[in-house]
N, C-alpha and C positions, 0 to 999 in steps of 0.2 A: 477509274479507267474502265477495267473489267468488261473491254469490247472485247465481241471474238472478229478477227483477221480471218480470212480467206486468200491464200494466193496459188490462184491458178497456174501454174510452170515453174516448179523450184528448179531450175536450170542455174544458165552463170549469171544471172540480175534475182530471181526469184529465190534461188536459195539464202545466199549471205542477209538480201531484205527479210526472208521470214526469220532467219535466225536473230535480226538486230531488230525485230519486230518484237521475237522475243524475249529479247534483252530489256527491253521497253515496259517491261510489264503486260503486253494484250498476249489472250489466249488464242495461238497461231494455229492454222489448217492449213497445209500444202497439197497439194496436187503435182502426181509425176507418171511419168508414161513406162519407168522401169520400175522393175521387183526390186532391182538391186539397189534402186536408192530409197528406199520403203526404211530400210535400218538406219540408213544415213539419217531422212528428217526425223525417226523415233528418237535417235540418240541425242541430236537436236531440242525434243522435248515440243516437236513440232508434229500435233497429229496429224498422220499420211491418208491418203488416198490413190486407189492406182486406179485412173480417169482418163482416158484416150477419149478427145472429139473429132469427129468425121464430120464430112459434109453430111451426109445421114443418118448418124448417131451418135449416142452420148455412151460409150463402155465404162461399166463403174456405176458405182452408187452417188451418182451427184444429187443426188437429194437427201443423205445422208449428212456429203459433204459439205451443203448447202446452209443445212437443219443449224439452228440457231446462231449462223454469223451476220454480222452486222455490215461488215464493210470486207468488198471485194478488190482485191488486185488480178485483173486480166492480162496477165503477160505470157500471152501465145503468137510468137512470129509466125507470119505465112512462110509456109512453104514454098515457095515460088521460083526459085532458082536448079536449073540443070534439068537434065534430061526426067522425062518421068514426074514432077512434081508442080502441077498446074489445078491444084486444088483452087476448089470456091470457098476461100477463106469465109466471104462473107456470110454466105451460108453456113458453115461451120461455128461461127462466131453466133448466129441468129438462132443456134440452135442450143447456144447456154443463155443466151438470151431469155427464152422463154422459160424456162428453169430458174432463173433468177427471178423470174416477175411472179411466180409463186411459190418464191420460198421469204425468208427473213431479211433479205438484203437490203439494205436502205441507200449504201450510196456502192459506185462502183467506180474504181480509177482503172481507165485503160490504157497500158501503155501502147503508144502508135509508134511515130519514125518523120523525121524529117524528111524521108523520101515524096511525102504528100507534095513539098514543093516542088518537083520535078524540076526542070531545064534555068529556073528564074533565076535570072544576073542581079546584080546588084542587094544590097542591104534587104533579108527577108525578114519581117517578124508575124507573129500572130495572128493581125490583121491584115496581111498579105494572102489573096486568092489565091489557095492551092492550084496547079495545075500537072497533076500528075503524070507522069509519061512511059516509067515502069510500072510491070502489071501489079508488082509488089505496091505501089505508092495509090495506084488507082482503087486497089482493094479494100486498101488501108483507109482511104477516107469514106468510102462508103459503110465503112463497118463504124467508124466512128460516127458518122450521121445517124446510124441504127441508134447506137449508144446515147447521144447529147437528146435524140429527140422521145426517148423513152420517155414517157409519166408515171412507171414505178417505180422509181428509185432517181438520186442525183448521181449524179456523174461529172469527172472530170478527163481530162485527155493529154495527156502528156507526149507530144512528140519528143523522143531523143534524136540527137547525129548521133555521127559514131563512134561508137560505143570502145573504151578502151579500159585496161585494165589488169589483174594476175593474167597470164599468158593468154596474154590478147593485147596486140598493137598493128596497126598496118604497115609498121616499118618494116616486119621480116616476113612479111610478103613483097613488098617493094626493094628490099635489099638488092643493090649489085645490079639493078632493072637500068638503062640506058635511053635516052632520047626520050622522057616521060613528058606530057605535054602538063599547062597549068602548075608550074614550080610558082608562079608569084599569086594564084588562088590560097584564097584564107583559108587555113585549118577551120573544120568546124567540128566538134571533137568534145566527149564529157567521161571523165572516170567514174568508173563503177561504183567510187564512193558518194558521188554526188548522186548518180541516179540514185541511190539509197537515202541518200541526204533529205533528197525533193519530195521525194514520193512519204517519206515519214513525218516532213514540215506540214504537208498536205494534210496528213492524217490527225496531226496534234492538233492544228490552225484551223481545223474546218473549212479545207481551200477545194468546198464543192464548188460546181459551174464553171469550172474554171477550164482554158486553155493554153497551155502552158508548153512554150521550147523547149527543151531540155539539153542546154548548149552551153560549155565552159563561156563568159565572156574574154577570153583570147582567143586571139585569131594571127598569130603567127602564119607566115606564109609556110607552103608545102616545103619550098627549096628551102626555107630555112628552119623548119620546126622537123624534118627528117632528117635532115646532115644531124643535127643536135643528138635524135635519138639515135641514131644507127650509131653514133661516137660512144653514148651513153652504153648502147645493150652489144659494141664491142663486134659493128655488123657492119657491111662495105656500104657508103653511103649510096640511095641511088640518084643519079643523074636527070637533070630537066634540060626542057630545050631552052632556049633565051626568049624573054617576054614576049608575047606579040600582042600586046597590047588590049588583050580579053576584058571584058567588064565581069567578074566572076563572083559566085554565091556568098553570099557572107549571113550567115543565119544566128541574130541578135532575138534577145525578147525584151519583149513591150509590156509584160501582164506584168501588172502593177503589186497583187499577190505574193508572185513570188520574189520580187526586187525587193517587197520591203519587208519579206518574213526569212529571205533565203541569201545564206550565204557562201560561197563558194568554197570548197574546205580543200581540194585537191589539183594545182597545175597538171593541166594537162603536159 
C-alpha cells in the first residue's frame, strides 16, 4: 500500500475519512483552519497542517503539505450562504489547484454536492445536464470543470445529497414546522458512513475518471421518512401540506463503478 493521503478539510466528513484512512494502513495528512484541532488530528496519528485558502492566497505551508503525497481528497464547501459570505469559491479552489500541478499528486477526489442539479424534476443521475440555480450549485460545477479537465493528475467527483449523520439530521430543524410544502418528494439523503465508504472504495479500486452521486438508494418520501425520524430522535413530527401533485427530484446513480464495487452499509 504505503500511499500517502492527503485530505484537505478534516471537518465533520474529513476527519472520521482521515482517521479510517488511517486505520487502512495509508500514511494520512490533514489540513484544518483551527490550532485547536492541530492536537486532535496529531493524536489521530494523522499529520496536521494549519492551511487557510482564499480567493487570493494560500496561508500555510501547502507545499509542505503537498511534498510527497500521492493522492488527494478536496473537501472544502463554499461558503456561500448568509449575510457576508459570497466568496469566488472557484478561484479559491484554482488556487490549490496550481499547487497541486507542481507538487506529487497524481490523482485528486473532489468532493462536490448534488446542488449542481438545481430545480430538475423527475429521476436525476450522472448523465443528467446539471443546471444549477443556487450560487452554491453554480460554483460548484465550475470548479469541478477546473478539476476533470486538468492533465496533471486524474481526478474523480463525487457529488453527495444531504449529508446526515452523529448530530447532524434535518429533522431537528424541521421539528414542529407546519404547512411544509413537498411531504410526497423523495428523500435524497447519505450517512456519513457511506460517504466514507465510497470515497475509500474509490481509493482501494482505482475509480479514477470517474463521476459519481453520492446518494443512499432509498428514497422514502419526506412526510414519511420525517414522522419516522422525529418518533425515533423523540421530536414533534413536522407537518406537510396534502400532494399537489408535483413531479419532484429523485437523485439515483448510473456509474456503473460504483454499483458494482459499492455497497451500501448505512439506512438512512
Amino acid at each position: 500500500m504505503n500511499k500517502v493521503i492527503g485530505v484537505i478539510g478534516c471537518g465533520w466528513l474529513g476527519l472520521p475519512l482521515a482517521i479510517q484512512l488511517k486505520e487502512q494502513g495509508y500514511t494520512v495528512k490533514g489540513t484544518t483552519t483551527s490550532r485547536d484541532k492541530i492536537n486532535t488530528l496529531s493524536k489521530s496519528s494523522i499529520t496536521p497542517s494549519l492551511i487557510q485558502i482564499s480567493e487570493t492566497e494560500i496561508e500555510g505551508d501547502i507545499a509542505d503539505f503537498l511534498k510527497s503525497t500521492d493522492i488527494l481528497v478536496v473537501n472544502i464547501p463554499p461558503r456561500l450562504r448568509g449575510k457576508g459570505t459570497k466568496e469566488n469559491y472557484v478561484s479559491k479552489i484554482a488556487l490549490l489547484i496550481k499547487e497541486i500541478e507542481i507538487s506529487t499528486v497524481s490523482k485528486v477526489l473532489f468532493v462536490s454536492s448534488t446542488s449542481v442539479y438545481g430545480n430538475d424534476q423527475g429521476e436525476v443521475n450522472e448523465e443528467t445536464q446539471p443546471m444549477p440555480t443556487s450560487e452554491s450549485g453554480k460554483q460548484l460545477l465550475k470548479t469541478e470543470k477546473l478539476i476533470r479537465d486538468n492533465i496533471h493528475f486524474e481526478s474523480t467527483i463525487i457529488r453527495f445529497a444531504g449529508l446526515i449523520g452523529p448530530d447532524r439530521h434535518p429533522v431537528t430543524m424541521l421539528s414542529g414546522r407546519t404547512n411544509l410544502s413537498g411531504g410526497d418528494a423523495p428523500t435524497n439523503l447519505i450517512h456519513l458512513d457511506d460517504c466514507i465508504g465510497i470515497i475509500t472504495t474509490i481509493i482501494e479500486k482505482n475509480g479514477w475518471g470517474e463521476l459519481i452521486n453520492g446518494v443512499n438508494p432509498e428514497h422514502p418520501t419526506k412526510r414519511e421518512y420525517y414522522a419516522q425520524m422525529a418518533l425515533k430522535k423523540n421530536l414533534q413530527a413536522p407537518e406537510y401540506q396534502e400532494n399537489k401533485g408535483n413531479n419532484h427530484k429523485k437523485i439515483t446513480i448510473s456509474n456503473t463503478f460504483l454499483t458494482k464495487n459499492y455497497r451500501f452499509l448505512t439506512p438512512i
